[in-house]
N, CA and C atoms of all chains as a GROMACS GRO file, in nm:
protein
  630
    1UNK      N    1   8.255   9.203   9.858
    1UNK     CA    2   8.274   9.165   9.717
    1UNK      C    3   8.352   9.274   9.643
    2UNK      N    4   8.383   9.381   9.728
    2UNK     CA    5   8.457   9.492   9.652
    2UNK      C    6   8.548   9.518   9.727
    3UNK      N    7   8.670   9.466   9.682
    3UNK     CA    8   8.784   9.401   9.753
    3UNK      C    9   8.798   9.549   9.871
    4UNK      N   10   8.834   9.501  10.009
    4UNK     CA   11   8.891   9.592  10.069
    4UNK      C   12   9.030   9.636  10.081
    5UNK      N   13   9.090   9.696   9.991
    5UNK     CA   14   9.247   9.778   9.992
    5UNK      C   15   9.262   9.862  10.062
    6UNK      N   16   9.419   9.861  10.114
    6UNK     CA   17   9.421  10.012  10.176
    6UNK      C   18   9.468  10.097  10.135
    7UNK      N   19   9.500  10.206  10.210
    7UNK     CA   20   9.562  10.334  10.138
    7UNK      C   21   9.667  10.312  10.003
    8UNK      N   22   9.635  10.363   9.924
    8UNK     CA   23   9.726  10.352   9.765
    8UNK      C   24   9.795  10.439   9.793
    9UNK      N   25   9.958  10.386   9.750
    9UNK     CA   26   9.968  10.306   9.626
    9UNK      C   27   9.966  10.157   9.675
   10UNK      N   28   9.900  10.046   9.592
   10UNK     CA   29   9.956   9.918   9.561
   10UNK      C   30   9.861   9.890   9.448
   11UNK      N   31   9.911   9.764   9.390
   11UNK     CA   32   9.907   9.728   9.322
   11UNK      C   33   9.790   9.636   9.193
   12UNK      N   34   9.748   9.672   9.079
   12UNK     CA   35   9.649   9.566   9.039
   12UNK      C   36   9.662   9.531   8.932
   13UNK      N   37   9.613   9.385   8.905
   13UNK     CA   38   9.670   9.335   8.786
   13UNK      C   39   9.534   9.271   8.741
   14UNK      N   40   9.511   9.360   8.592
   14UNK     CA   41   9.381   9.355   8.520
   14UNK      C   42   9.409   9.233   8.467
   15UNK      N   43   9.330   9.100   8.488
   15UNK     CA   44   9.351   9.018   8.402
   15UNK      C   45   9.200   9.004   8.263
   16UNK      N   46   9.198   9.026   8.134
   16UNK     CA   47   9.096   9.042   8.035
   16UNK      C   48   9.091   8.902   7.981
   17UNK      N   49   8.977   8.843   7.984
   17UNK     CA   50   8.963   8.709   7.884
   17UNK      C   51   8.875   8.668   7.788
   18UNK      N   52   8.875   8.618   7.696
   18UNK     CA   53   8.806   8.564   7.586
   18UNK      C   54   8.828   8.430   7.591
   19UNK      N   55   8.693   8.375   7.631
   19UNK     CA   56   8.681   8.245   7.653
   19UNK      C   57   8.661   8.135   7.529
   20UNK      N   58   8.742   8.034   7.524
   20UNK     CA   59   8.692   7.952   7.418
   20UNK      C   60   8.646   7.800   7.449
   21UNK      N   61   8.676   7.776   7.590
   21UNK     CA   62   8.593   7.637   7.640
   21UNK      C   63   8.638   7.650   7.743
   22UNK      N   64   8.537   7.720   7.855
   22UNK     CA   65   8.543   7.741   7.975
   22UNK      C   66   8.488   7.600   8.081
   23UNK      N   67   8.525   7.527   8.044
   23UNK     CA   68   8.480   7.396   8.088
   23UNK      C   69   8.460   7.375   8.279
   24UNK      N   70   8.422   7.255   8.301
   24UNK     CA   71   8.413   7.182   8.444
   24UNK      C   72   8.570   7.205   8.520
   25UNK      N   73   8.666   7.167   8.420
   25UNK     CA   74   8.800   7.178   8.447
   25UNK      C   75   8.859   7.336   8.534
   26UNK      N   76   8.818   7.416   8.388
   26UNK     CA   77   8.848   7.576   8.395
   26UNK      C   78   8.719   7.641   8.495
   27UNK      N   79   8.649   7.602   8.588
   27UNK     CA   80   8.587   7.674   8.689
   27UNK      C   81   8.644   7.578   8.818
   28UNK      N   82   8.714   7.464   8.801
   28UNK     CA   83   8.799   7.409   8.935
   28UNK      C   84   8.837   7.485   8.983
   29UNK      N   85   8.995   7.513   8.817
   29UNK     CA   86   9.116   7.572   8.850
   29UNK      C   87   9.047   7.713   8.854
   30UNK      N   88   8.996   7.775   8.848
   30UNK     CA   89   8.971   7.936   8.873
   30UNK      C   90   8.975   7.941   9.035
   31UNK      N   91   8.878   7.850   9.052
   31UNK     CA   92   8.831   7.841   9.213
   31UNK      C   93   8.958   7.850   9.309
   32UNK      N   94   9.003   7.743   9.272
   32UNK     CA   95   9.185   7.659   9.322
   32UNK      C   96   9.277   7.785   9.329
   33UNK      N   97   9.288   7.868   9.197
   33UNK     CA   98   9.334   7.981   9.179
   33UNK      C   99   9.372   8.063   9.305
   34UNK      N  100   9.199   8.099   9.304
   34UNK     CA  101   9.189   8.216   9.381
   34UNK      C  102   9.189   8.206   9.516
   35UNK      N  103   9.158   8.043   9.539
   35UNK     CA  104   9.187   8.008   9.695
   35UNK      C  105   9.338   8.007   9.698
   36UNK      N  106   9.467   7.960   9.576
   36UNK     CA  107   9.552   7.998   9.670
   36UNK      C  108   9.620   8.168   9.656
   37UNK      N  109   9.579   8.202   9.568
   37UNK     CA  110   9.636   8.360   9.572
   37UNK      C  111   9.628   8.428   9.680
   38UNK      N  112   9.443   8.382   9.769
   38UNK     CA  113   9.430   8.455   9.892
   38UNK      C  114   9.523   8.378   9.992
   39UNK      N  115   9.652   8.304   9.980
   39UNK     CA  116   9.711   8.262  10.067
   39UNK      C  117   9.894   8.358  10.042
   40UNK      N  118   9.895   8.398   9.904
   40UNK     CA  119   9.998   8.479   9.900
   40UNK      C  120  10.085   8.552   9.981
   41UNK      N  121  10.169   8.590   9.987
   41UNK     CA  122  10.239   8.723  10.106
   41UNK      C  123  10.194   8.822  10.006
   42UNK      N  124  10.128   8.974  10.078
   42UNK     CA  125  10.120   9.050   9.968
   42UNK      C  126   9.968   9.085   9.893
   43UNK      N  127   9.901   8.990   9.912
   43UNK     CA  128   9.781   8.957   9.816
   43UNK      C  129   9.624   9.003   9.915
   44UNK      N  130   9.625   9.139   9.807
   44UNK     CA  131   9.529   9.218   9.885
   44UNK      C  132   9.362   9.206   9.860
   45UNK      N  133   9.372   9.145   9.765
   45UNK     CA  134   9.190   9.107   9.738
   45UNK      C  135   9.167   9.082   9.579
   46UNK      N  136   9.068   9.026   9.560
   46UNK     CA  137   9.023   8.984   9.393
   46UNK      C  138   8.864   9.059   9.351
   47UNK      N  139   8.856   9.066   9.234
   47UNK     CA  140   8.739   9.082   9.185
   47UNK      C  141   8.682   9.077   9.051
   48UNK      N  142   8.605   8.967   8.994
   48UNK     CA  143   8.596   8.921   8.922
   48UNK      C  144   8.448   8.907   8.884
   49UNK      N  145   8.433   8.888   8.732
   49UNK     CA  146   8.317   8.894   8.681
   49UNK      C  147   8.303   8.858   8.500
   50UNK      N  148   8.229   8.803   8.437
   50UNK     CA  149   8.207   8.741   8.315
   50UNK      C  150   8.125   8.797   8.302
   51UNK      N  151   8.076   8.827   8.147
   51UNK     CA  152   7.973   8.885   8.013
   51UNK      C  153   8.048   8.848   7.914
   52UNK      N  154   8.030   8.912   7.829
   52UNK     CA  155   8.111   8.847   7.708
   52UNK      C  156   8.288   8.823   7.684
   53UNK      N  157   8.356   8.919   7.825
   53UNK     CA  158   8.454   8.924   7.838
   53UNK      C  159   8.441   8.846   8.014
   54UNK      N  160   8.540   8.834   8.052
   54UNK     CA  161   8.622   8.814   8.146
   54UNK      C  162   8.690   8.898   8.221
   55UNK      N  163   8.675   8.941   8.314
   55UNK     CA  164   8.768   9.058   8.403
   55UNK      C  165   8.765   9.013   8.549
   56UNK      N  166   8.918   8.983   8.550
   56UNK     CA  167   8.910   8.932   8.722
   56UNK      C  168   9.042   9.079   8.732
   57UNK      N  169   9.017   9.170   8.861
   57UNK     CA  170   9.176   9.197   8.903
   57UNK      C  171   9.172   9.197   9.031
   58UNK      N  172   9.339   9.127   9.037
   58UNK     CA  173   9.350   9.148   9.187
   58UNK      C  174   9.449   9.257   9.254
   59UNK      N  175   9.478   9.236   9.375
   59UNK     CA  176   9.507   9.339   9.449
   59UNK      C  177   9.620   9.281   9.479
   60UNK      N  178   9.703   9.385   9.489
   60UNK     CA  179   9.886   9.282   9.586
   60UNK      C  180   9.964   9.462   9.637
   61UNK      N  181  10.024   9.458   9.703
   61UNK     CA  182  10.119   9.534   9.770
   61UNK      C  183  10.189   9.553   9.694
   62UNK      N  184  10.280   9.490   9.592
   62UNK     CA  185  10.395   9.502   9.559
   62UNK      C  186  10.427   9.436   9.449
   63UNK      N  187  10.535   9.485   9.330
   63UNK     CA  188  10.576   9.396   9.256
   63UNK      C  189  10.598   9.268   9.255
   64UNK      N  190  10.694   9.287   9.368
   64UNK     CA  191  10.781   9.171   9.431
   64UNK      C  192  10.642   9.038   9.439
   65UNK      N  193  10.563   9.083   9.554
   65UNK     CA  194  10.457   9.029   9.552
   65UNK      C  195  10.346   8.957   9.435
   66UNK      N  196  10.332   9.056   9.328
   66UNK     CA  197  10.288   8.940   9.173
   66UNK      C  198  10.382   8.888   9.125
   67UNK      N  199  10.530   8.894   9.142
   67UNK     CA  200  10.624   8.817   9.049
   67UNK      C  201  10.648   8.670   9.131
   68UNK      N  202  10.614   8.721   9.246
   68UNK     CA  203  10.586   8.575   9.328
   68UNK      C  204  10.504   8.427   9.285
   69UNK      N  205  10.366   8.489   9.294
   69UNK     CA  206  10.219   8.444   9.303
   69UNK      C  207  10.270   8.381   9.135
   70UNK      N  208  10.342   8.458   9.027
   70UNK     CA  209  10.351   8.445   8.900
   70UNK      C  210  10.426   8.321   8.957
   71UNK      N  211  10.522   8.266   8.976
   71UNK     CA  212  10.619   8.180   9.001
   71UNK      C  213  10.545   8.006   9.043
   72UNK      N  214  10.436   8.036   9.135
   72UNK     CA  215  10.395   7.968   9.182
   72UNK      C  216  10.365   7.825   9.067
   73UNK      N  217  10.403   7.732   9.130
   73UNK     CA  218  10.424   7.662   9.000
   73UNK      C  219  10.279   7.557   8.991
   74UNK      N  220  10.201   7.564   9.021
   74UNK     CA  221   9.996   7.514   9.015
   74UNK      C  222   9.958   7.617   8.941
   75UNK      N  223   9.992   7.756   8.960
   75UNK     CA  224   9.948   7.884   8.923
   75UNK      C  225  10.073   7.861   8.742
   76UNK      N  226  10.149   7.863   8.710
   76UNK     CA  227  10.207   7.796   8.582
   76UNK      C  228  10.133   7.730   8.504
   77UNK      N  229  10.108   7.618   8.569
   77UNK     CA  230  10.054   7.499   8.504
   77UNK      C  231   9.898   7.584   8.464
   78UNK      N  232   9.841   7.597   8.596
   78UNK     CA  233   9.704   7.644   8.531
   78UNK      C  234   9.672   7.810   8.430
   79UNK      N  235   9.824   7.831   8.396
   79UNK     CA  236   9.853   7.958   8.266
   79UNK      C  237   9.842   7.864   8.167
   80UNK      N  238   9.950   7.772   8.150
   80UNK     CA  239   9.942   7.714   8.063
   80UNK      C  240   9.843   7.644   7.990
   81UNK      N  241   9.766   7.565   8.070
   81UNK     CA  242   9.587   7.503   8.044
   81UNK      C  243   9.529   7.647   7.981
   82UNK      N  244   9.532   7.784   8.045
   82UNK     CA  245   9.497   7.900   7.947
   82UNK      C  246   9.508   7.866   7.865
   83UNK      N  247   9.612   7.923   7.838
   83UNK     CA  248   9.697   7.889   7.661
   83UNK      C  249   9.648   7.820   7.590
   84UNK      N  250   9.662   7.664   7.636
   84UNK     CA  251   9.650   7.586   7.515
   84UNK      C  252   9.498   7.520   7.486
   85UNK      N  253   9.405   7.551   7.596
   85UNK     CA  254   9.297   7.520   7.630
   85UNK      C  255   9.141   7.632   7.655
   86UNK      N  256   9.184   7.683   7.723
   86UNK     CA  257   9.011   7.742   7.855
   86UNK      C  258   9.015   7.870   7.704
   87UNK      N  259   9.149   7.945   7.675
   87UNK     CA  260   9.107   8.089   7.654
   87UNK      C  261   9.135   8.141   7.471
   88UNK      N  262   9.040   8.178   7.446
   88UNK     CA  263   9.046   8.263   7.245
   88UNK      C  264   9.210   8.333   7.270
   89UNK      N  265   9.154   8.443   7.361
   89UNK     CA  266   9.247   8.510   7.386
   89UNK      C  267   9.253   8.589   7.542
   90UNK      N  268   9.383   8.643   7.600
   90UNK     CA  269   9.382   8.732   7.687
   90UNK      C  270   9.477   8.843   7.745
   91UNK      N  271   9.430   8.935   7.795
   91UNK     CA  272   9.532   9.034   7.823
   91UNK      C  273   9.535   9.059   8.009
   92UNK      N  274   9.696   9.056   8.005
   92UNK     CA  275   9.727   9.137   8.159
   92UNK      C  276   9.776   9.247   8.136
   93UNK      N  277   9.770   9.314   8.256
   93UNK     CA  278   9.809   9.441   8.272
   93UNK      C  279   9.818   9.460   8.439
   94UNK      N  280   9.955   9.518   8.460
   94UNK     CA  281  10.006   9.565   8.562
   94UNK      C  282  10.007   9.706   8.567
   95UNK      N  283   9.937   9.744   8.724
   95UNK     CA  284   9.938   9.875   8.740
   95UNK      C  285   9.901   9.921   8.878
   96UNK      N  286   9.919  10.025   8.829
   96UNK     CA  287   9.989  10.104   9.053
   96UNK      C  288   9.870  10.157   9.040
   97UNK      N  289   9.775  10.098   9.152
   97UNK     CA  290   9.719  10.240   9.203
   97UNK      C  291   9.706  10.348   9.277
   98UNK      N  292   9.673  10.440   9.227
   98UNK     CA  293   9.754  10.570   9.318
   98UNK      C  294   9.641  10.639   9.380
   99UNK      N  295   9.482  10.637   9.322
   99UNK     CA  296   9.375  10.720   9.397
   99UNK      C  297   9.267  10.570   9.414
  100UNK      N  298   9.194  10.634   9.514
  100UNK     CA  299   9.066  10.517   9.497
  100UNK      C  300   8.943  10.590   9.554
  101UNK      N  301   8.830  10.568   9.521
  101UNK     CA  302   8.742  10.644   9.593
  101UNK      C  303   8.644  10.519   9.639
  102UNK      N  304   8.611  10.490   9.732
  102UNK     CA  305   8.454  10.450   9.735
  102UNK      C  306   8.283  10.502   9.825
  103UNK      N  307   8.195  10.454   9.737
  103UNK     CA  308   8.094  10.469   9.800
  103UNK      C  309   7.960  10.334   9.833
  104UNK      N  310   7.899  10.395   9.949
  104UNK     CA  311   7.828  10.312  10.007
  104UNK      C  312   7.715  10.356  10.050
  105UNK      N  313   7.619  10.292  10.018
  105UNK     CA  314   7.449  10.366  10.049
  105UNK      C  315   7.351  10.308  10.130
  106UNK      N  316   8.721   9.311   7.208
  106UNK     CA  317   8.627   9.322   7.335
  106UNK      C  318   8.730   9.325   7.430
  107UNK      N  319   8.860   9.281   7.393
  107UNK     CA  320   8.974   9.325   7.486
  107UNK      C  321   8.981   9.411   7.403
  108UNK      N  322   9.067   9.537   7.492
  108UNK     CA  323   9.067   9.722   7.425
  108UNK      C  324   9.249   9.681   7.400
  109UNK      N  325   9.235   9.726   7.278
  109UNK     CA  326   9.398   9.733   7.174
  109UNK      C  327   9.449   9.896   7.229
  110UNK      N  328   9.528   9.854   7.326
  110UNK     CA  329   9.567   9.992   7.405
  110UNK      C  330   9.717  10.005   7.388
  111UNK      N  331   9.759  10.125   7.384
  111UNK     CA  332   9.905  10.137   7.302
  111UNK      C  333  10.020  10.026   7.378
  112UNK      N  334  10.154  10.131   7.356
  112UNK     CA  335  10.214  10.078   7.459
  112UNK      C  336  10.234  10.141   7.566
  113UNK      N  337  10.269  10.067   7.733
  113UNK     CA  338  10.231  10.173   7.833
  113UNK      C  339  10.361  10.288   7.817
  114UNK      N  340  10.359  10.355   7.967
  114UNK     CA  341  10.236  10.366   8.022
  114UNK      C  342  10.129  10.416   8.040
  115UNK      N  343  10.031  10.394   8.064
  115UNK     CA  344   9.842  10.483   8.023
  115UNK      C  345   9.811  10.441   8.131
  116UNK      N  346   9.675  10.473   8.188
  116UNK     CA  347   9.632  10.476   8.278
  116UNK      C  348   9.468  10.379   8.249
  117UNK      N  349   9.459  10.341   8.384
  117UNK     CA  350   9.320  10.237   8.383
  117UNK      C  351   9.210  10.249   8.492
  118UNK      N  352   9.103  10.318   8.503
  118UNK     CA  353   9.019  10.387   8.564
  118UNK      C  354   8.920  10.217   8.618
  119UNK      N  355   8.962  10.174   8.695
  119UNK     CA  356   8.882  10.021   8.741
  119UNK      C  357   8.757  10.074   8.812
  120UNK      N  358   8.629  10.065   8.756
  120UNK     CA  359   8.495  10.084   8.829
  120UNK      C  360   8.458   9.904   8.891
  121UNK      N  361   8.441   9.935   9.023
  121UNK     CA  362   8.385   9.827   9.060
  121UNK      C  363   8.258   9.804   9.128
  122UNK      N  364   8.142   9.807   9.114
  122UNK     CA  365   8.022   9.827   9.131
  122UNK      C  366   7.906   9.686   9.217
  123UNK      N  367   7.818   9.699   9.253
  123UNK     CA  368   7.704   9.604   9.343
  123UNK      C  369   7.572   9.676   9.298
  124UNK      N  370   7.530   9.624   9.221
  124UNK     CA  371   7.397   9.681   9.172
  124UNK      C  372   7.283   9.676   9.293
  125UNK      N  373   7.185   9.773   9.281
  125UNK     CA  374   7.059   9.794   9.402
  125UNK      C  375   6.933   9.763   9.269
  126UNK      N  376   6.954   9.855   9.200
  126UNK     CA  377   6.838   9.892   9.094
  126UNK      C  378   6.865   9.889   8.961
  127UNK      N  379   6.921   9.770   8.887
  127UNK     CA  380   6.978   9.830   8.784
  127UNK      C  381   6.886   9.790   8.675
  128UNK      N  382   6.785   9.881   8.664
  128UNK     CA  383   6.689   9.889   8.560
  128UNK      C  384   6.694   9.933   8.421
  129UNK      N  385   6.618   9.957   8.373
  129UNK     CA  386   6.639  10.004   8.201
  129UNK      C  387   6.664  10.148   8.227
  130UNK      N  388   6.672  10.282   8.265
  130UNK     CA  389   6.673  10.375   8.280
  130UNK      C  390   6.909  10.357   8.278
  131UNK      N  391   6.928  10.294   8.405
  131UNK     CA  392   7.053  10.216   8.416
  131UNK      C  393   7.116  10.152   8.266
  132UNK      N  394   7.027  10.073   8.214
  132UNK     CA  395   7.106   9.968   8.088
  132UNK      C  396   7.128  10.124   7.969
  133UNK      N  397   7.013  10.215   7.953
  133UNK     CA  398   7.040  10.319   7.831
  133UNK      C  399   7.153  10.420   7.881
  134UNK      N  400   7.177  10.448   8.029
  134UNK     CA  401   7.232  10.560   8.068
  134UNK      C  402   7.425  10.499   8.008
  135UNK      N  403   7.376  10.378   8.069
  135UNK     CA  404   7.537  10.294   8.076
  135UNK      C  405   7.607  10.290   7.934
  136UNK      N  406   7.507  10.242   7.826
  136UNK     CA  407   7.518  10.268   7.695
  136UNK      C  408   7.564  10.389   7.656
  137UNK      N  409   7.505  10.482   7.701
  137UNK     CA  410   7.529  10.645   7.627
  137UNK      C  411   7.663  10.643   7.679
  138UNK      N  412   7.677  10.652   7.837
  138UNK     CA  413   7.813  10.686   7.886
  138UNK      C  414   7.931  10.595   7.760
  139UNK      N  415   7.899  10.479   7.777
  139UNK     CA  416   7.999  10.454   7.672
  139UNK      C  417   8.033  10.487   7.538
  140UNK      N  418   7.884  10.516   7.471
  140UNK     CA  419   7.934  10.595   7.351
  140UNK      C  420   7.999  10.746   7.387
  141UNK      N  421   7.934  10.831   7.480
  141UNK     CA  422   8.019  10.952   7.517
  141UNK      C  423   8.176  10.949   7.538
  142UNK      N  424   8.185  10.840   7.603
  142UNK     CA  425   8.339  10.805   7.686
  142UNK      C  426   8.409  10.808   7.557
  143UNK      N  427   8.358  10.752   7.452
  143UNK     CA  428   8.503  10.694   7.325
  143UNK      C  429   8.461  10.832   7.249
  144UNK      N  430   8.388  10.906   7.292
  144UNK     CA  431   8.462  11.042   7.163
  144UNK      C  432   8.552  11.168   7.263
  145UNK      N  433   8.561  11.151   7.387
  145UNK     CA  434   8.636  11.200   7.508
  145UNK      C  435   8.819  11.180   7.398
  146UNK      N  436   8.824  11.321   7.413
  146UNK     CA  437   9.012  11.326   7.440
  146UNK      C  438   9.072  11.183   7.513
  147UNK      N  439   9.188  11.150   7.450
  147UNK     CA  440   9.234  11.026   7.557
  147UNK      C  441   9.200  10.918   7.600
  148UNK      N  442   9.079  10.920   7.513
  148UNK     CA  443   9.018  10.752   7.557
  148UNK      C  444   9.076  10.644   7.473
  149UNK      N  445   9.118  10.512   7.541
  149UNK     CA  446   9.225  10.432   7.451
  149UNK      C  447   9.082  10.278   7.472
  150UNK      N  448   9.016  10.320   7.550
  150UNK     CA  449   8.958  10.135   7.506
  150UNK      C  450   8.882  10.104   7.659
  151UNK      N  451   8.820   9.985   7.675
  151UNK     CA  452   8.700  10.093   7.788
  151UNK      C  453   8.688   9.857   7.753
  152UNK      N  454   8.653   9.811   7.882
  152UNK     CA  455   8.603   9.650   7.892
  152UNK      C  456   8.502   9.633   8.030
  153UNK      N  457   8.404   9.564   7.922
  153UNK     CA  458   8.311   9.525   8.087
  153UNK      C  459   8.225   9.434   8.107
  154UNK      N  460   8.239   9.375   8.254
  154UNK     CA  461   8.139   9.241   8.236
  154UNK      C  462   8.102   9.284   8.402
  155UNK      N  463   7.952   9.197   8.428
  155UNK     CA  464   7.917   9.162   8.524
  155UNK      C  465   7.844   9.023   8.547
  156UNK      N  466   7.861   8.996   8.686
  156UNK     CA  467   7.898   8.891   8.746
  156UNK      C  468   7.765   8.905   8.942
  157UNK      N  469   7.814   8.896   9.004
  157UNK     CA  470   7.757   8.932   9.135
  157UNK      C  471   7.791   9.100   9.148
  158UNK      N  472   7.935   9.115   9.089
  158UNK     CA  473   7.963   9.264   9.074
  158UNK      C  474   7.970   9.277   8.968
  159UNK      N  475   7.958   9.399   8.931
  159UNK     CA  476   8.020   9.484   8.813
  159UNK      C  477   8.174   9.523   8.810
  160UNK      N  478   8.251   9.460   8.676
  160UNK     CA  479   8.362   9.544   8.671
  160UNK      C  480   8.332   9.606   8.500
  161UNK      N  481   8.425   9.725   8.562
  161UNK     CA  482   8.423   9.835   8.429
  161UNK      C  483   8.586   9.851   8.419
  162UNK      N  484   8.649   9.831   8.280
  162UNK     CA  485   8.792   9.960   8.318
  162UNK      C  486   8.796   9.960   8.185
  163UNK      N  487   8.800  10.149   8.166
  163UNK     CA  488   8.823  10.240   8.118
  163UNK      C  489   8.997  10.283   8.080
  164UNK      N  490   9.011  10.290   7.994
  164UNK     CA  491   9.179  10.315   7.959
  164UNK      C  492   9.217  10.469   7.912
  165UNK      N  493   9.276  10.531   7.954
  165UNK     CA  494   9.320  10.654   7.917
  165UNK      C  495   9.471  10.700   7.888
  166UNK      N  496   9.506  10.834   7.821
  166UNK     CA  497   9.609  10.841   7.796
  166UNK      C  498   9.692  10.945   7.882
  167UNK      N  499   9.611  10.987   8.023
  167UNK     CA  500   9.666  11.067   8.098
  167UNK      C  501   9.544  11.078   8.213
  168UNK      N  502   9.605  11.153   8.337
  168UNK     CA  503   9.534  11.186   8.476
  168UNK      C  504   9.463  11.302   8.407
  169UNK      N  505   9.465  11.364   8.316
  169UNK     CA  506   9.417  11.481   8.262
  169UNK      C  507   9.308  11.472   8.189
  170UNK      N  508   9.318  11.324   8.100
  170UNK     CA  509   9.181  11.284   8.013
  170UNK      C  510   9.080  11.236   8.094
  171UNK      N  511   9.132  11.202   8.216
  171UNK     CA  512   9.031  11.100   8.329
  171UNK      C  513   8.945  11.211   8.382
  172UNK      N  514   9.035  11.336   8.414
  172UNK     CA  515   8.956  11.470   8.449
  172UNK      C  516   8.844  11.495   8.391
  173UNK      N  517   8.900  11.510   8.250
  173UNK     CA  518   8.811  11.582   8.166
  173UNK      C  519   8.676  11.538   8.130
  174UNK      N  520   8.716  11.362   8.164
  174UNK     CA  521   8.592  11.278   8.147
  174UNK      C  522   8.516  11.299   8.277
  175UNK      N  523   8.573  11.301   8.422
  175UNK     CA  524   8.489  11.359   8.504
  175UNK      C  525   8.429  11.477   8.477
  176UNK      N  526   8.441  11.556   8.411
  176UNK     CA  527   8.377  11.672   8.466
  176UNK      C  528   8.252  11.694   8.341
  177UNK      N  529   8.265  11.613   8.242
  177UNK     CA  530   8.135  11.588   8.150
  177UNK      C  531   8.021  11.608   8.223
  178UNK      N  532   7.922  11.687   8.172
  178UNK     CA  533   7.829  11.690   8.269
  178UNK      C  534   7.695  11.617   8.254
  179UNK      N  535   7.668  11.534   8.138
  179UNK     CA  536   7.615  11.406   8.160
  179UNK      C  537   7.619  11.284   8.226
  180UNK      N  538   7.774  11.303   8.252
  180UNK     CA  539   7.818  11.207   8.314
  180UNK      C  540   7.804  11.218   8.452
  181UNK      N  541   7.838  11.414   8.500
  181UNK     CA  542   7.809  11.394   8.656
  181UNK      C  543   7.629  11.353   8.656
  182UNK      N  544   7.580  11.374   8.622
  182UNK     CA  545   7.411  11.375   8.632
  182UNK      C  546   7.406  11.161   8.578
  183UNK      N  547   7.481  11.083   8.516
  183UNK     CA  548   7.477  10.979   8.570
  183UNK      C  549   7.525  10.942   8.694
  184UNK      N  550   7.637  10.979   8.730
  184UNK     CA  551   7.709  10.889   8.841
  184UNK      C  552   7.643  10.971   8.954
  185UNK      N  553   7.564  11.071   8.982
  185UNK     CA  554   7.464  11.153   9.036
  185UNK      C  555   7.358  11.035   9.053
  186UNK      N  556   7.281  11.002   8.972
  186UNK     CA  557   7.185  10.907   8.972
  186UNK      C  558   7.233  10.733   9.008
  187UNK      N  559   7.366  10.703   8.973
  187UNK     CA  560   7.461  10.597   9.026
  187UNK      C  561   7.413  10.570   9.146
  188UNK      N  562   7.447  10.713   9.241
  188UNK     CA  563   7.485  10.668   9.436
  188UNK      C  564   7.327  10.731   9.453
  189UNK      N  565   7.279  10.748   9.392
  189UNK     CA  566   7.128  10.803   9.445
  189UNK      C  567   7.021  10.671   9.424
  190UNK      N  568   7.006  10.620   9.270
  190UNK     CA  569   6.935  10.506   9.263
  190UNK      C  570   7.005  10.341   9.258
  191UNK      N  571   7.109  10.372   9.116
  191UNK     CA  572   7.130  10.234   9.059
  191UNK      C  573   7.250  10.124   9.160
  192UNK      N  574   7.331  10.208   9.233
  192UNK     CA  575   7.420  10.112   9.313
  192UNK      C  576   7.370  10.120   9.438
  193UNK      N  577   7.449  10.014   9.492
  193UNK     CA  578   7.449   9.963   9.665
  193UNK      C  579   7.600  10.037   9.686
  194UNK      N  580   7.674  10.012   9.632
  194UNK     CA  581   7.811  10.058   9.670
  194UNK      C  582   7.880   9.991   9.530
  195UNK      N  583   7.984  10.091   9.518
  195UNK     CA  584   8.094  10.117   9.425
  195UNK      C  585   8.233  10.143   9.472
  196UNK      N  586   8.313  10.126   9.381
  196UNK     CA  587   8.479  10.189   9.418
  196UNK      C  588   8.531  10.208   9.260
  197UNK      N  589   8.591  10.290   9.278
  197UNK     CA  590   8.659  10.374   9.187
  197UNK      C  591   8.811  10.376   9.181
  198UNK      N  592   8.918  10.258   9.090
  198UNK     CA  593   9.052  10.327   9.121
  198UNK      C  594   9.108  10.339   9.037
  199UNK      N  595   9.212  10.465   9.029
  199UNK     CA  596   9.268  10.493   8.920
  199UNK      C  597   9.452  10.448   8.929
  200UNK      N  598   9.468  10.388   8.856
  200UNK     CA  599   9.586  10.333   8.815
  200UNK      C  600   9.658  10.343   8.710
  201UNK      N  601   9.817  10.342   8.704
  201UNK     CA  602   9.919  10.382   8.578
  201UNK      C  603   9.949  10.194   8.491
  202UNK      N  604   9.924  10.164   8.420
  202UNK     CA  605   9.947  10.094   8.363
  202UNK      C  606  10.043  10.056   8.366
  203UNK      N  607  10.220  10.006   8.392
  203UNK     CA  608  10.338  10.040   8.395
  203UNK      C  609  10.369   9.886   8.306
  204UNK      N  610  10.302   9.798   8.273
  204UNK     CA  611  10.330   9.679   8.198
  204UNK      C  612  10.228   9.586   8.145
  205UNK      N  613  10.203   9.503   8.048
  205UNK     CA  614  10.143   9.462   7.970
  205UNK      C  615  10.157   9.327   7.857
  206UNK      N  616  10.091   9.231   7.886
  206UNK     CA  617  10.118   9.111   7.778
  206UNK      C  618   9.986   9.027   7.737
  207UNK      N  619   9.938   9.006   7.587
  207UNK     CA  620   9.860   8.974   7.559
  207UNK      C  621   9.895   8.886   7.480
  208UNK      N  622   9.766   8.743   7.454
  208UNK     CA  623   9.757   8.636   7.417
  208UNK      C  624   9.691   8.611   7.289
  209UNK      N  625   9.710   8.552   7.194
  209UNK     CA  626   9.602   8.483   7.126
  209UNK      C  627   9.608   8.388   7.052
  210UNK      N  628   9.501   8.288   7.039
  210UNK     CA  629   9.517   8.167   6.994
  210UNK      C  630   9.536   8.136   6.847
   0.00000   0.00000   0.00000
């Protein structure tokens, strides 16, 4: 559940949400989402979680690699249902990671 | 509850966590850390939800403020008590922000 990456640098893209009708619809397409992202070239793991905010990020190798997954045109459509539908508000953010530490007990 | 973070690039400290014990001792420690964290040099905005995991990310304005926040020494004596009682396993990555786009309805 805590995505396995490898050696950094690559890539993660914080997605932040504020939900305003997270409906039957908007837990399909999340699902749909993330089943096809894990089919990506590039696409190194997800991790995601709700409280009052929303925070999914995932993992990718490479620019090249999210400008892809961005393109994907199911993955469009279900931005757009964002927009005009599921979300108050939300923020992305692209970013390299360069250290990682983990632990295990 | 999304963090109003400048423009990049800044940096984003992603805690990703699996709770073992996360008791009330856990819910006050987590609290303080966050009020400590926002009077820290360099802190730009800090989001968090949990889910099966915990995500945390922390925003900063340099590899230098992220330091400085490590080496708080309340903080080592939480994340001390972190891998000793409250998690199963964690990961820690630090990342440069390099782009950014936000929504609202």
């Amino acid at each position: 559940m805590i995505a396995k990456t490898p050696t950094p640098p690559y890539y993660a893209v914080i997605f932040t949400s504020i939900g305003a009708q997270l409906d039957q619809d908007y837990q399909e397409t999340s699902a749909r989402m993330e089943e096809l992202a894990q089919k990506e070239p590039g696409f190194l793991g997800l991790e995601s979680a709700r409280s009052k905010v929303g925070l999914t990020v995932s993992y990718w190798d490479s620019l090249d690699s999210i400008k892809h997954w961005k393109m994907n045109v199911e993955h469009e459509l279900a931005r757009e249902k964002g927009r005009s539908s599921w979300y108050q508000s939300f923020g992305i953010r692209i970013s390299k990671v360069e250290r990682d530490y983990f632990f295990e007990n």
